[in-house]
C-alpha positions in Angstrom: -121.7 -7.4 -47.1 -122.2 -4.8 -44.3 -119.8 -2.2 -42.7 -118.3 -4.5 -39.7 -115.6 -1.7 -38.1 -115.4 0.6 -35.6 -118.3 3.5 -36.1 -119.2 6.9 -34.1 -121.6 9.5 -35.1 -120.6 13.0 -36.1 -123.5 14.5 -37.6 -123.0 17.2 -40.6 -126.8 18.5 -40.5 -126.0 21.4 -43.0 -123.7 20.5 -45.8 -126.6 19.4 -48.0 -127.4 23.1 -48.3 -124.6 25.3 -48.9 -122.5 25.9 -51.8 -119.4 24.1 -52.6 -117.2 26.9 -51.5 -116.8 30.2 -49.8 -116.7 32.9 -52.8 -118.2 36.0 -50.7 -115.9 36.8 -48.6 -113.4 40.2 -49.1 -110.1 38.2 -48.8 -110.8 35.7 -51.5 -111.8 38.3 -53.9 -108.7 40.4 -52.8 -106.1 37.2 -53.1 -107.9 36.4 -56.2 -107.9 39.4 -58.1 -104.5 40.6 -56.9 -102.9 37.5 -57.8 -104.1 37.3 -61.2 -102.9 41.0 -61.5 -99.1 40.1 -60.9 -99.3 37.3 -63.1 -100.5 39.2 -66.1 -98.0 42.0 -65.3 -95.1 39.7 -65.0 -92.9 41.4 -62.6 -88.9 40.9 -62.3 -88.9 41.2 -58.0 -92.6 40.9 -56.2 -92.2 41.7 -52.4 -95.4 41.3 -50.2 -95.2 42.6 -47.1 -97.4 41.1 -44.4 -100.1 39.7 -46.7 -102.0 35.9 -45.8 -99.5 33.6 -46.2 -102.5 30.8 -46.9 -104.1 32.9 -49.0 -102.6 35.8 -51.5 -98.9 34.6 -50.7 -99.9 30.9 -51.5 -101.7 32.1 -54.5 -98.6 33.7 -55.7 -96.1 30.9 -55.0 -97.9 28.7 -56.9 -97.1 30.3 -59.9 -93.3 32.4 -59.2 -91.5 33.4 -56.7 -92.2 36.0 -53.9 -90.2 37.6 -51.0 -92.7 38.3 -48.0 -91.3 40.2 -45.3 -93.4 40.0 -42.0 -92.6 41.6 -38.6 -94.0 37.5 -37.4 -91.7 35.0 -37.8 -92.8 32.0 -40.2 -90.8 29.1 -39.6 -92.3 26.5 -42.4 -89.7 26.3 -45.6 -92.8 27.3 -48.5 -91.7 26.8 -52.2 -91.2 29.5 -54.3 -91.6 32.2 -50.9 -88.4 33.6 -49.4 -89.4 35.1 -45.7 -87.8 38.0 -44.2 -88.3 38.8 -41.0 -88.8 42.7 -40.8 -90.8 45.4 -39.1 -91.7 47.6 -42.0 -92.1 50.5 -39.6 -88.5 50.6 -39.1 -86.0 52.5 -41.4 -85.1 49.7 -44.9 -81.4 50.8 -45.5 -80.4 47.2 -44.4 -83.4 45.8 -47.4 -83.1 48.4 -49.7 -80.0 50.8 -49.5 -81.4 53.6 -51.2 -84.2 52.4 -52.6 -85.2 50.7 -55.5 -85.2 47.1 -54.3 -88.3 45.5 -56.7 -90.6 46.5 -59.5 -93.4 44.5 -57.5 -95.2 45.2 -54.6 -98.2 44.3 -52.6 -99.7 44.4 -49.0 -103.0 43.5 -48.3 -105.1 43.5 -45.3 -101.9 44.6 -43.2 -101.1 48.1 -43.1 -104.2 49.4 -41.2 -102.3 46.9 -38.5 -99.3 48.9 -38.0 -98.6 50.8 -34.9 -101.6 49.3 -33.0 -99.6 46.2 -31.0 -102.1 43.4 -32.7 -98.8 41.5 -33.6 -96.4 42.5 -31.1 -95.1 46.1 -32.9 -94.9 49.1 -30.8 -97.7 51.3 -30.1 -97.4 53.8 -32.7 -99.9 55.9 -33.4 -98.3 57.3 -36.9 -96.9 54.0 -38.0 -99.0 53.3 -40.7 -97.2 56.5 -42.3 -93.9 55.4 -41.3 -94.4 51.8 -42.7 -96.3 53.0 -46.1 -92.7 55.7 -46.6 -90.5 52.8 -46.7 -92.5 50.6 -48.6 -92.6 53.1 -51.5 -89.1 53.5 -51.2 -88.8 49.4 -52.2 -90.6 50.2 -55.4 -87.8 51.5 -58.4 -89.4 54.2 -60.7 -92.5 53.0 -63.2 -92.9 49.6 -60.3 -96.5 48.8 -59.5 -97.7 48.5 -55.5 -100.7 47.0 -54.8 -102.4 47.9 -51.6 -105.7 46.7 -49.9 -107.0 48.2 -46.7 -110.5 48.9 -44.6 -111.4 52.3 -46.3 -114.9 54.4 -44.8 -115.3 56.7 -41.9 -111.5 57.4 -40.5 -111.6 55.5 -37.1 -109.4 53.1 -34.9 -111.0 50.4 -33.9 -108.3 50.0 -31.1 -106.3 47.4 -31.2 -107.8 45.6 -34.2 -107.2 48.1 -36.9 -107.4 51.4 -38.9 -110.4 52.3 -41.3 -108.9 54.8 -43.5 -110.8 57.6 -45.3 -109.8 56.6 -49.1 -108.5 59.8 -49.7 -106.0 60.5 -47.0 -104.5 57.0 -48.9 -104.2 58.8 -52.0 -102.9 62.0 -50.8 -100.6 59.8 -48.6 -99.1 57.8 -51.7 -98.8 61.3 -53.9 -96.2 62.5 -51.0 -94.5 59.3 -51.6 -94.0 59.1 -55.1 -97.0 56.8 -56.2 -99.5 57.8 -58.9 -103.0 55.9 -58.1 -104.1 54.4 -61.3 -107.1 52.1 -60.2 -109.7 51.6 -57.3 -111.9 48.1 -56.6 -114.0 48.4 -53.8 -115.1 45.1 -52.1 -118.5 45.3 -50.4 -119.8 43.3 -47.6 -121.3 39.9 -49.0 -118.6 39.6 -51.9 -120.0 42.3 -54.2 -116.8 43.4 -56.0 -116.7 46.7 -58.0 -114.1 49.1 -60.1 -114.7 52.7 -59.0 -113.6 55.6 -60.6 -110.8 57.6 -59.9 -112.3 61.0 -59.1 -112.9 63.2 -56.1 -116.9 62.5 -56.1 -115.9 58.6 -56.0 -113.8 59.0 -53.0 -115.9 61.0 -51.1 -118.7 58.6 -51.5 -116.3 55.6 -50.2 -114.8 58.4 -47.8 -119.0 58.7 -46.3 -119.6 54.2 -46.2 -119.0 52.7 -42.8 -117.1 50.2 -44.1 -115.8 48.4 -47.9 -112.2 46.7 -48.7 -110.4 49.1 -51.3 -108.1 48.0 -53.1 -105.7 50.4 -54.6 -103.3 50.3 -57.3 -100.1 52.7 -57.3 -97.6 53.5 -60.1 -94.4 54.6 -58.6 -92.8 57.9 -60.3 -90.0 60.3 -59.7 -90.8 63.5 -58.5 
């Protein structure tokens, strides 16, 4: 017996030709990887700060529990995710007293966001700086923070974000306490690759016009 109902056309002209997912692009090889990092570390407290809520912060509920603090507010009550609304550019005392709030942490594809405006935080030409100081003071000594951010020639591309050269990161996280003990680069197209940790490495990523590093920082007491 034919179809009888109601019936409009709404032609799909390409799905006979592509795959059956999206597996190229940098922020689901960054949620992916990241995710599966935390879960074989097993950490006590993970705090994200600012990370894709539908992505990395979904991966991470699914399987344990996660504080995100955001300077945006997120309204919708998500299982195993405990929002705090906080600008991370701003001094933590209130978070973290002295220090020492979580043996977890993570931020990815956010802090070359800070001090530009994009999402309503001041114009702050430093506040990358100011927000990457307080979040190594949430990490207690021997905790683990996981970073992600546009790495290549230094530039702002004003208002969208900050390109950072790699190795202003790493000198940035030795001021602060954080021992870098791993390096995946994330090429255009999905191409995902461990680098090594020396200066000839850097400068190479330091010289591209553009990869996703994402670095991995042990926190130490100087």
């Amino acid at each position: 017996m034919g179809y009888s109902g109601k019936l409009s056309l709404t032609p799909c002209l390409h799905d006979w030709y592509e795959e059956g997912g999206t597996s190229k692009s940098e922020y689901f090889w960054q949620d992916l990887l990241v995710a599966r990092m935390i879960f074989e570390s097993k950490p006590k407290r993970h705090v994200d700060i600012g990370s894709r809520v539908d992505g990395f912060v979904a991966h991470l509920a699914s399987f344990r529990e996660v504080e995100v603090f955001d300077v945006r507010p997120i309204t919708t009550q998500i299982p195993g995710v405990i929002f705090k609304q906080s600008d991370l550019m701003n001094p933590i005392d209130e978070i973290a007293g002295g220090g020492g709030y979580c043996d977890s942490l993570s931020c990815l594809h956010a802090l070359e966001h800070f001090g530009l405006g994009r999402y309503g935080d001041p114009i702050a030409p430093n506040g990358y700086e100011w927000g990457f100081r307080n979040m190594a003071r949430l990490l207690r000594k021997g905790g683990i923070f996981y970073l992600s951010v546009p790495i290549g020639i230094d530039r702002v591309e004003f208002n969208a974000q900050h390109i950072f050269d790699p190795r202003a990161i790493v000198h940035m996280a030795a001021e602060n306490s954080l021992q870098l003990s791993a390096i995946t680069a994330i090429w255009q197209g999905g191409r995902v690759e461990p680098m090594a940790l020396d200066e000839a490495c850097l400068t190479k990523l330091a010289n591209q016009r553009y990869a996703l590093g994402i670095f991995t920082f042990v926190k130490y007491d100087k």
